[in-house]
N, C-alpha and C positions, 0 to 999 in steps of 0.2 A: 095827172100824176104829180107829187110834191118834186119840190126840189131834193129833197132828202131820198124822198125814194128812189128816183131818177140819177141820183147820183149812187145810190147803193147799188144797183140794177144795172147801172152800164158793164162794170168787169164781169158779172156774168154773164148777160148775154155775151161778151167780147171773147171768153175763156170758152164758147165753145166753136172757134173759127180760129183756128191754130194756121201758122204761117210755114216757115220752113220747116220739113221733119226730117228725122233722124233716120240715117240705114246705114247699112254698113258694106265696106265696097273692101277691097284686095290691094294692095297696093304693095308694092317690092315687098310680095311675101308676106309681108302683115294684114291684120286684118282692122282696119279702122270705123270709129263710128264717126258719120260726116252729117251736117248741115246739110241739106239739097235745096234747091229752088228754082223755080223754073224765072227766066227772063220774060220780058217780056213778047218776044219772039220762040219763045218755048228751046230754048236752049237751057239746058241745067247746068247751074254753077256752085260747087260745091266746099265747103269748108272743113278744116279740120285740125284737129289736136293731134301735130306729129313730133315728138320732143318736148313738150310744153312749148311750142312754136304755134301761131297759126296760118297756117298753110292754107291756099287756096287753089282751083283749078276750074275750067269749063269746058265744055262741049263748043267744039268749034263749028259744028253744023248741031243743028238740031236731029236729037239721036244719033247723032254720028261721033266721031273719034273726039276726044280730051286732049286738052292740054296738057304740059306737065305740070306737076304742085309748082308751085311758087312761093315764097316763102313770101308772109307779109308785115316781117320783121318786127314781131310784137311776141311777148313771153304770156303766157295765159295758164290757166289750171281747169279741172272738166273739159266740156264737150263746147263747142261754139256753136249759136241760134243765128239763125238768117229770116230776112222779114224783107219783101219790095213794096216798094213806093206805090201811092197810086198811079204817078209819074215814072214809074218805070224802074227806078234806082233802087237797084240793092241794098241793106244793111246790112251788118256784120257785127254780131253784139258775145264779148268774152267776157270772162271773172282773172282779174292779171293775179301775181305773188300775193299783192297787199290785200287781195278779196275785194276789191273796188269792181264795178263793174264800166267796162270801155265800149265804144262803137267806131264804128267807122261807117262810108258809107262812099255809092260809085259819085267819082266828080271827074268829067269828062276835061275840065280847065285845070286836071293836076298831073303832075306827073307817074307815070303808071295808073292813073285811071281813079283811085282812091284819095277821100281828104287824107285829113290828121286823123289820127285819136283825138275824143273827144271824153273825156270822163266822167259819167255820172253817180260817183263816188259810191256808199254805201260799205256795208261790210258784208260778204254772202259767202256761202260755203256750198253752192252747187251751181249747176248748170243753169244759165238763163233757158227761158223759152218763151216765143213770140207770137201774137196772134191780131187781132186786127178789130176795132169797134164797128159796128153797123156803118159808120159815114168813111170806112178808110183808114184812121188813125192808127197808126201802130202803137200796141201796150210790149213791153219785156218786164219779165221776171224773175226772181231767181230768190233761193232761201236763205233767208239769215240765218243766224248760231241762235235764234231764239223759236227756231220750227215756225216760223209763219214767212210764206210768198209774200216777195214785198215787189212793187210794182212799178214804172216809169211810162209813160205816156206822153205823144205826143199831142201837140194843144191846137192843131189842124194838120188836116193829110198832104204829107210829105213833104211837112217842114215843123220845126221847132219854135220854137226854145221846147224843150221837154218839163213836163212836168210832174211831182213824185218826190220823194217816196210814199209809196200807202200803201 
């Protein structure tokens, strides 16, 4: 196979192996649509758009009782995408005011459990969503103001530098 092809060919096969998905749970009354993802101990950890805040919570046993939200003190607009590491680590990928798109991700050496934000700029106007290459890699996307998915990728599994946009 060409280099050419090979490179065309990757995001689709990668677009049909989708990482965290979207459902919707009950929370003080309201009805929220969240990020779900299972750990790597099969715990579900869930995120969400509560306030233009992004909010996070998990299963303190596997299928058993929840934390409460927690706020993780970040402003965002849409719905927030979750993606795990080969290595185990959560991601956390939002659209902030400026339409930039943010991540974060678990770091057990930080305090509460999560890095910084880290921004991979861009201008988009919906929800990322995340899914995964044949070798591991985690791709995110989300739409520009010009109707095309634009794309970020990382450059081996479960670690960066990210590379993108395309």
């Amino acid at each position: 196979m060409s280099k050419l092809l090979r490179r065309l060919a990757a995001p689709i096969i990668a677009l049909t192996m989708a990482a965290g998905a979207l459902t919707h749970v009950q929370a003080a009354g309201a009805a929220l649509v969240v990020a779900e993802i299972p750990n790597c101990d099969q715990r579900l950890e869930q995120f969400a758009n509560i306030n233009d805040t992004l909010y996070h919570r998990w299963q303190l046993t596997a299928g058993g009782s929840w934390s409460g939200w927690v706020s993780m003190n970040v402003w965002m607009l849409y719905y927030p995408a979750a993606a795990r590491n080969k290595d185990c680590r959560l991601e956390v990928y939002w659209i902030n005011p400026s339409h930039e798109m943010l991540h974060m991700w678990q770091d057990g050496a930080k305090s509460g459990g999560w890095s910084g934000t880290d921004n991979f700029g861009g201008i988009l106007t919906g929800s990322p969503r995340t899914g995964y290459f044949i070798d591991g890699r985690i791709w995110v996307g989300a739409y520009g103001p010009d109707g095309i998915e634009h794309f970020m990728r990382q450059t081996a599994p479960s670690q960066g530098p990210w590379i993108g946009w395309y």
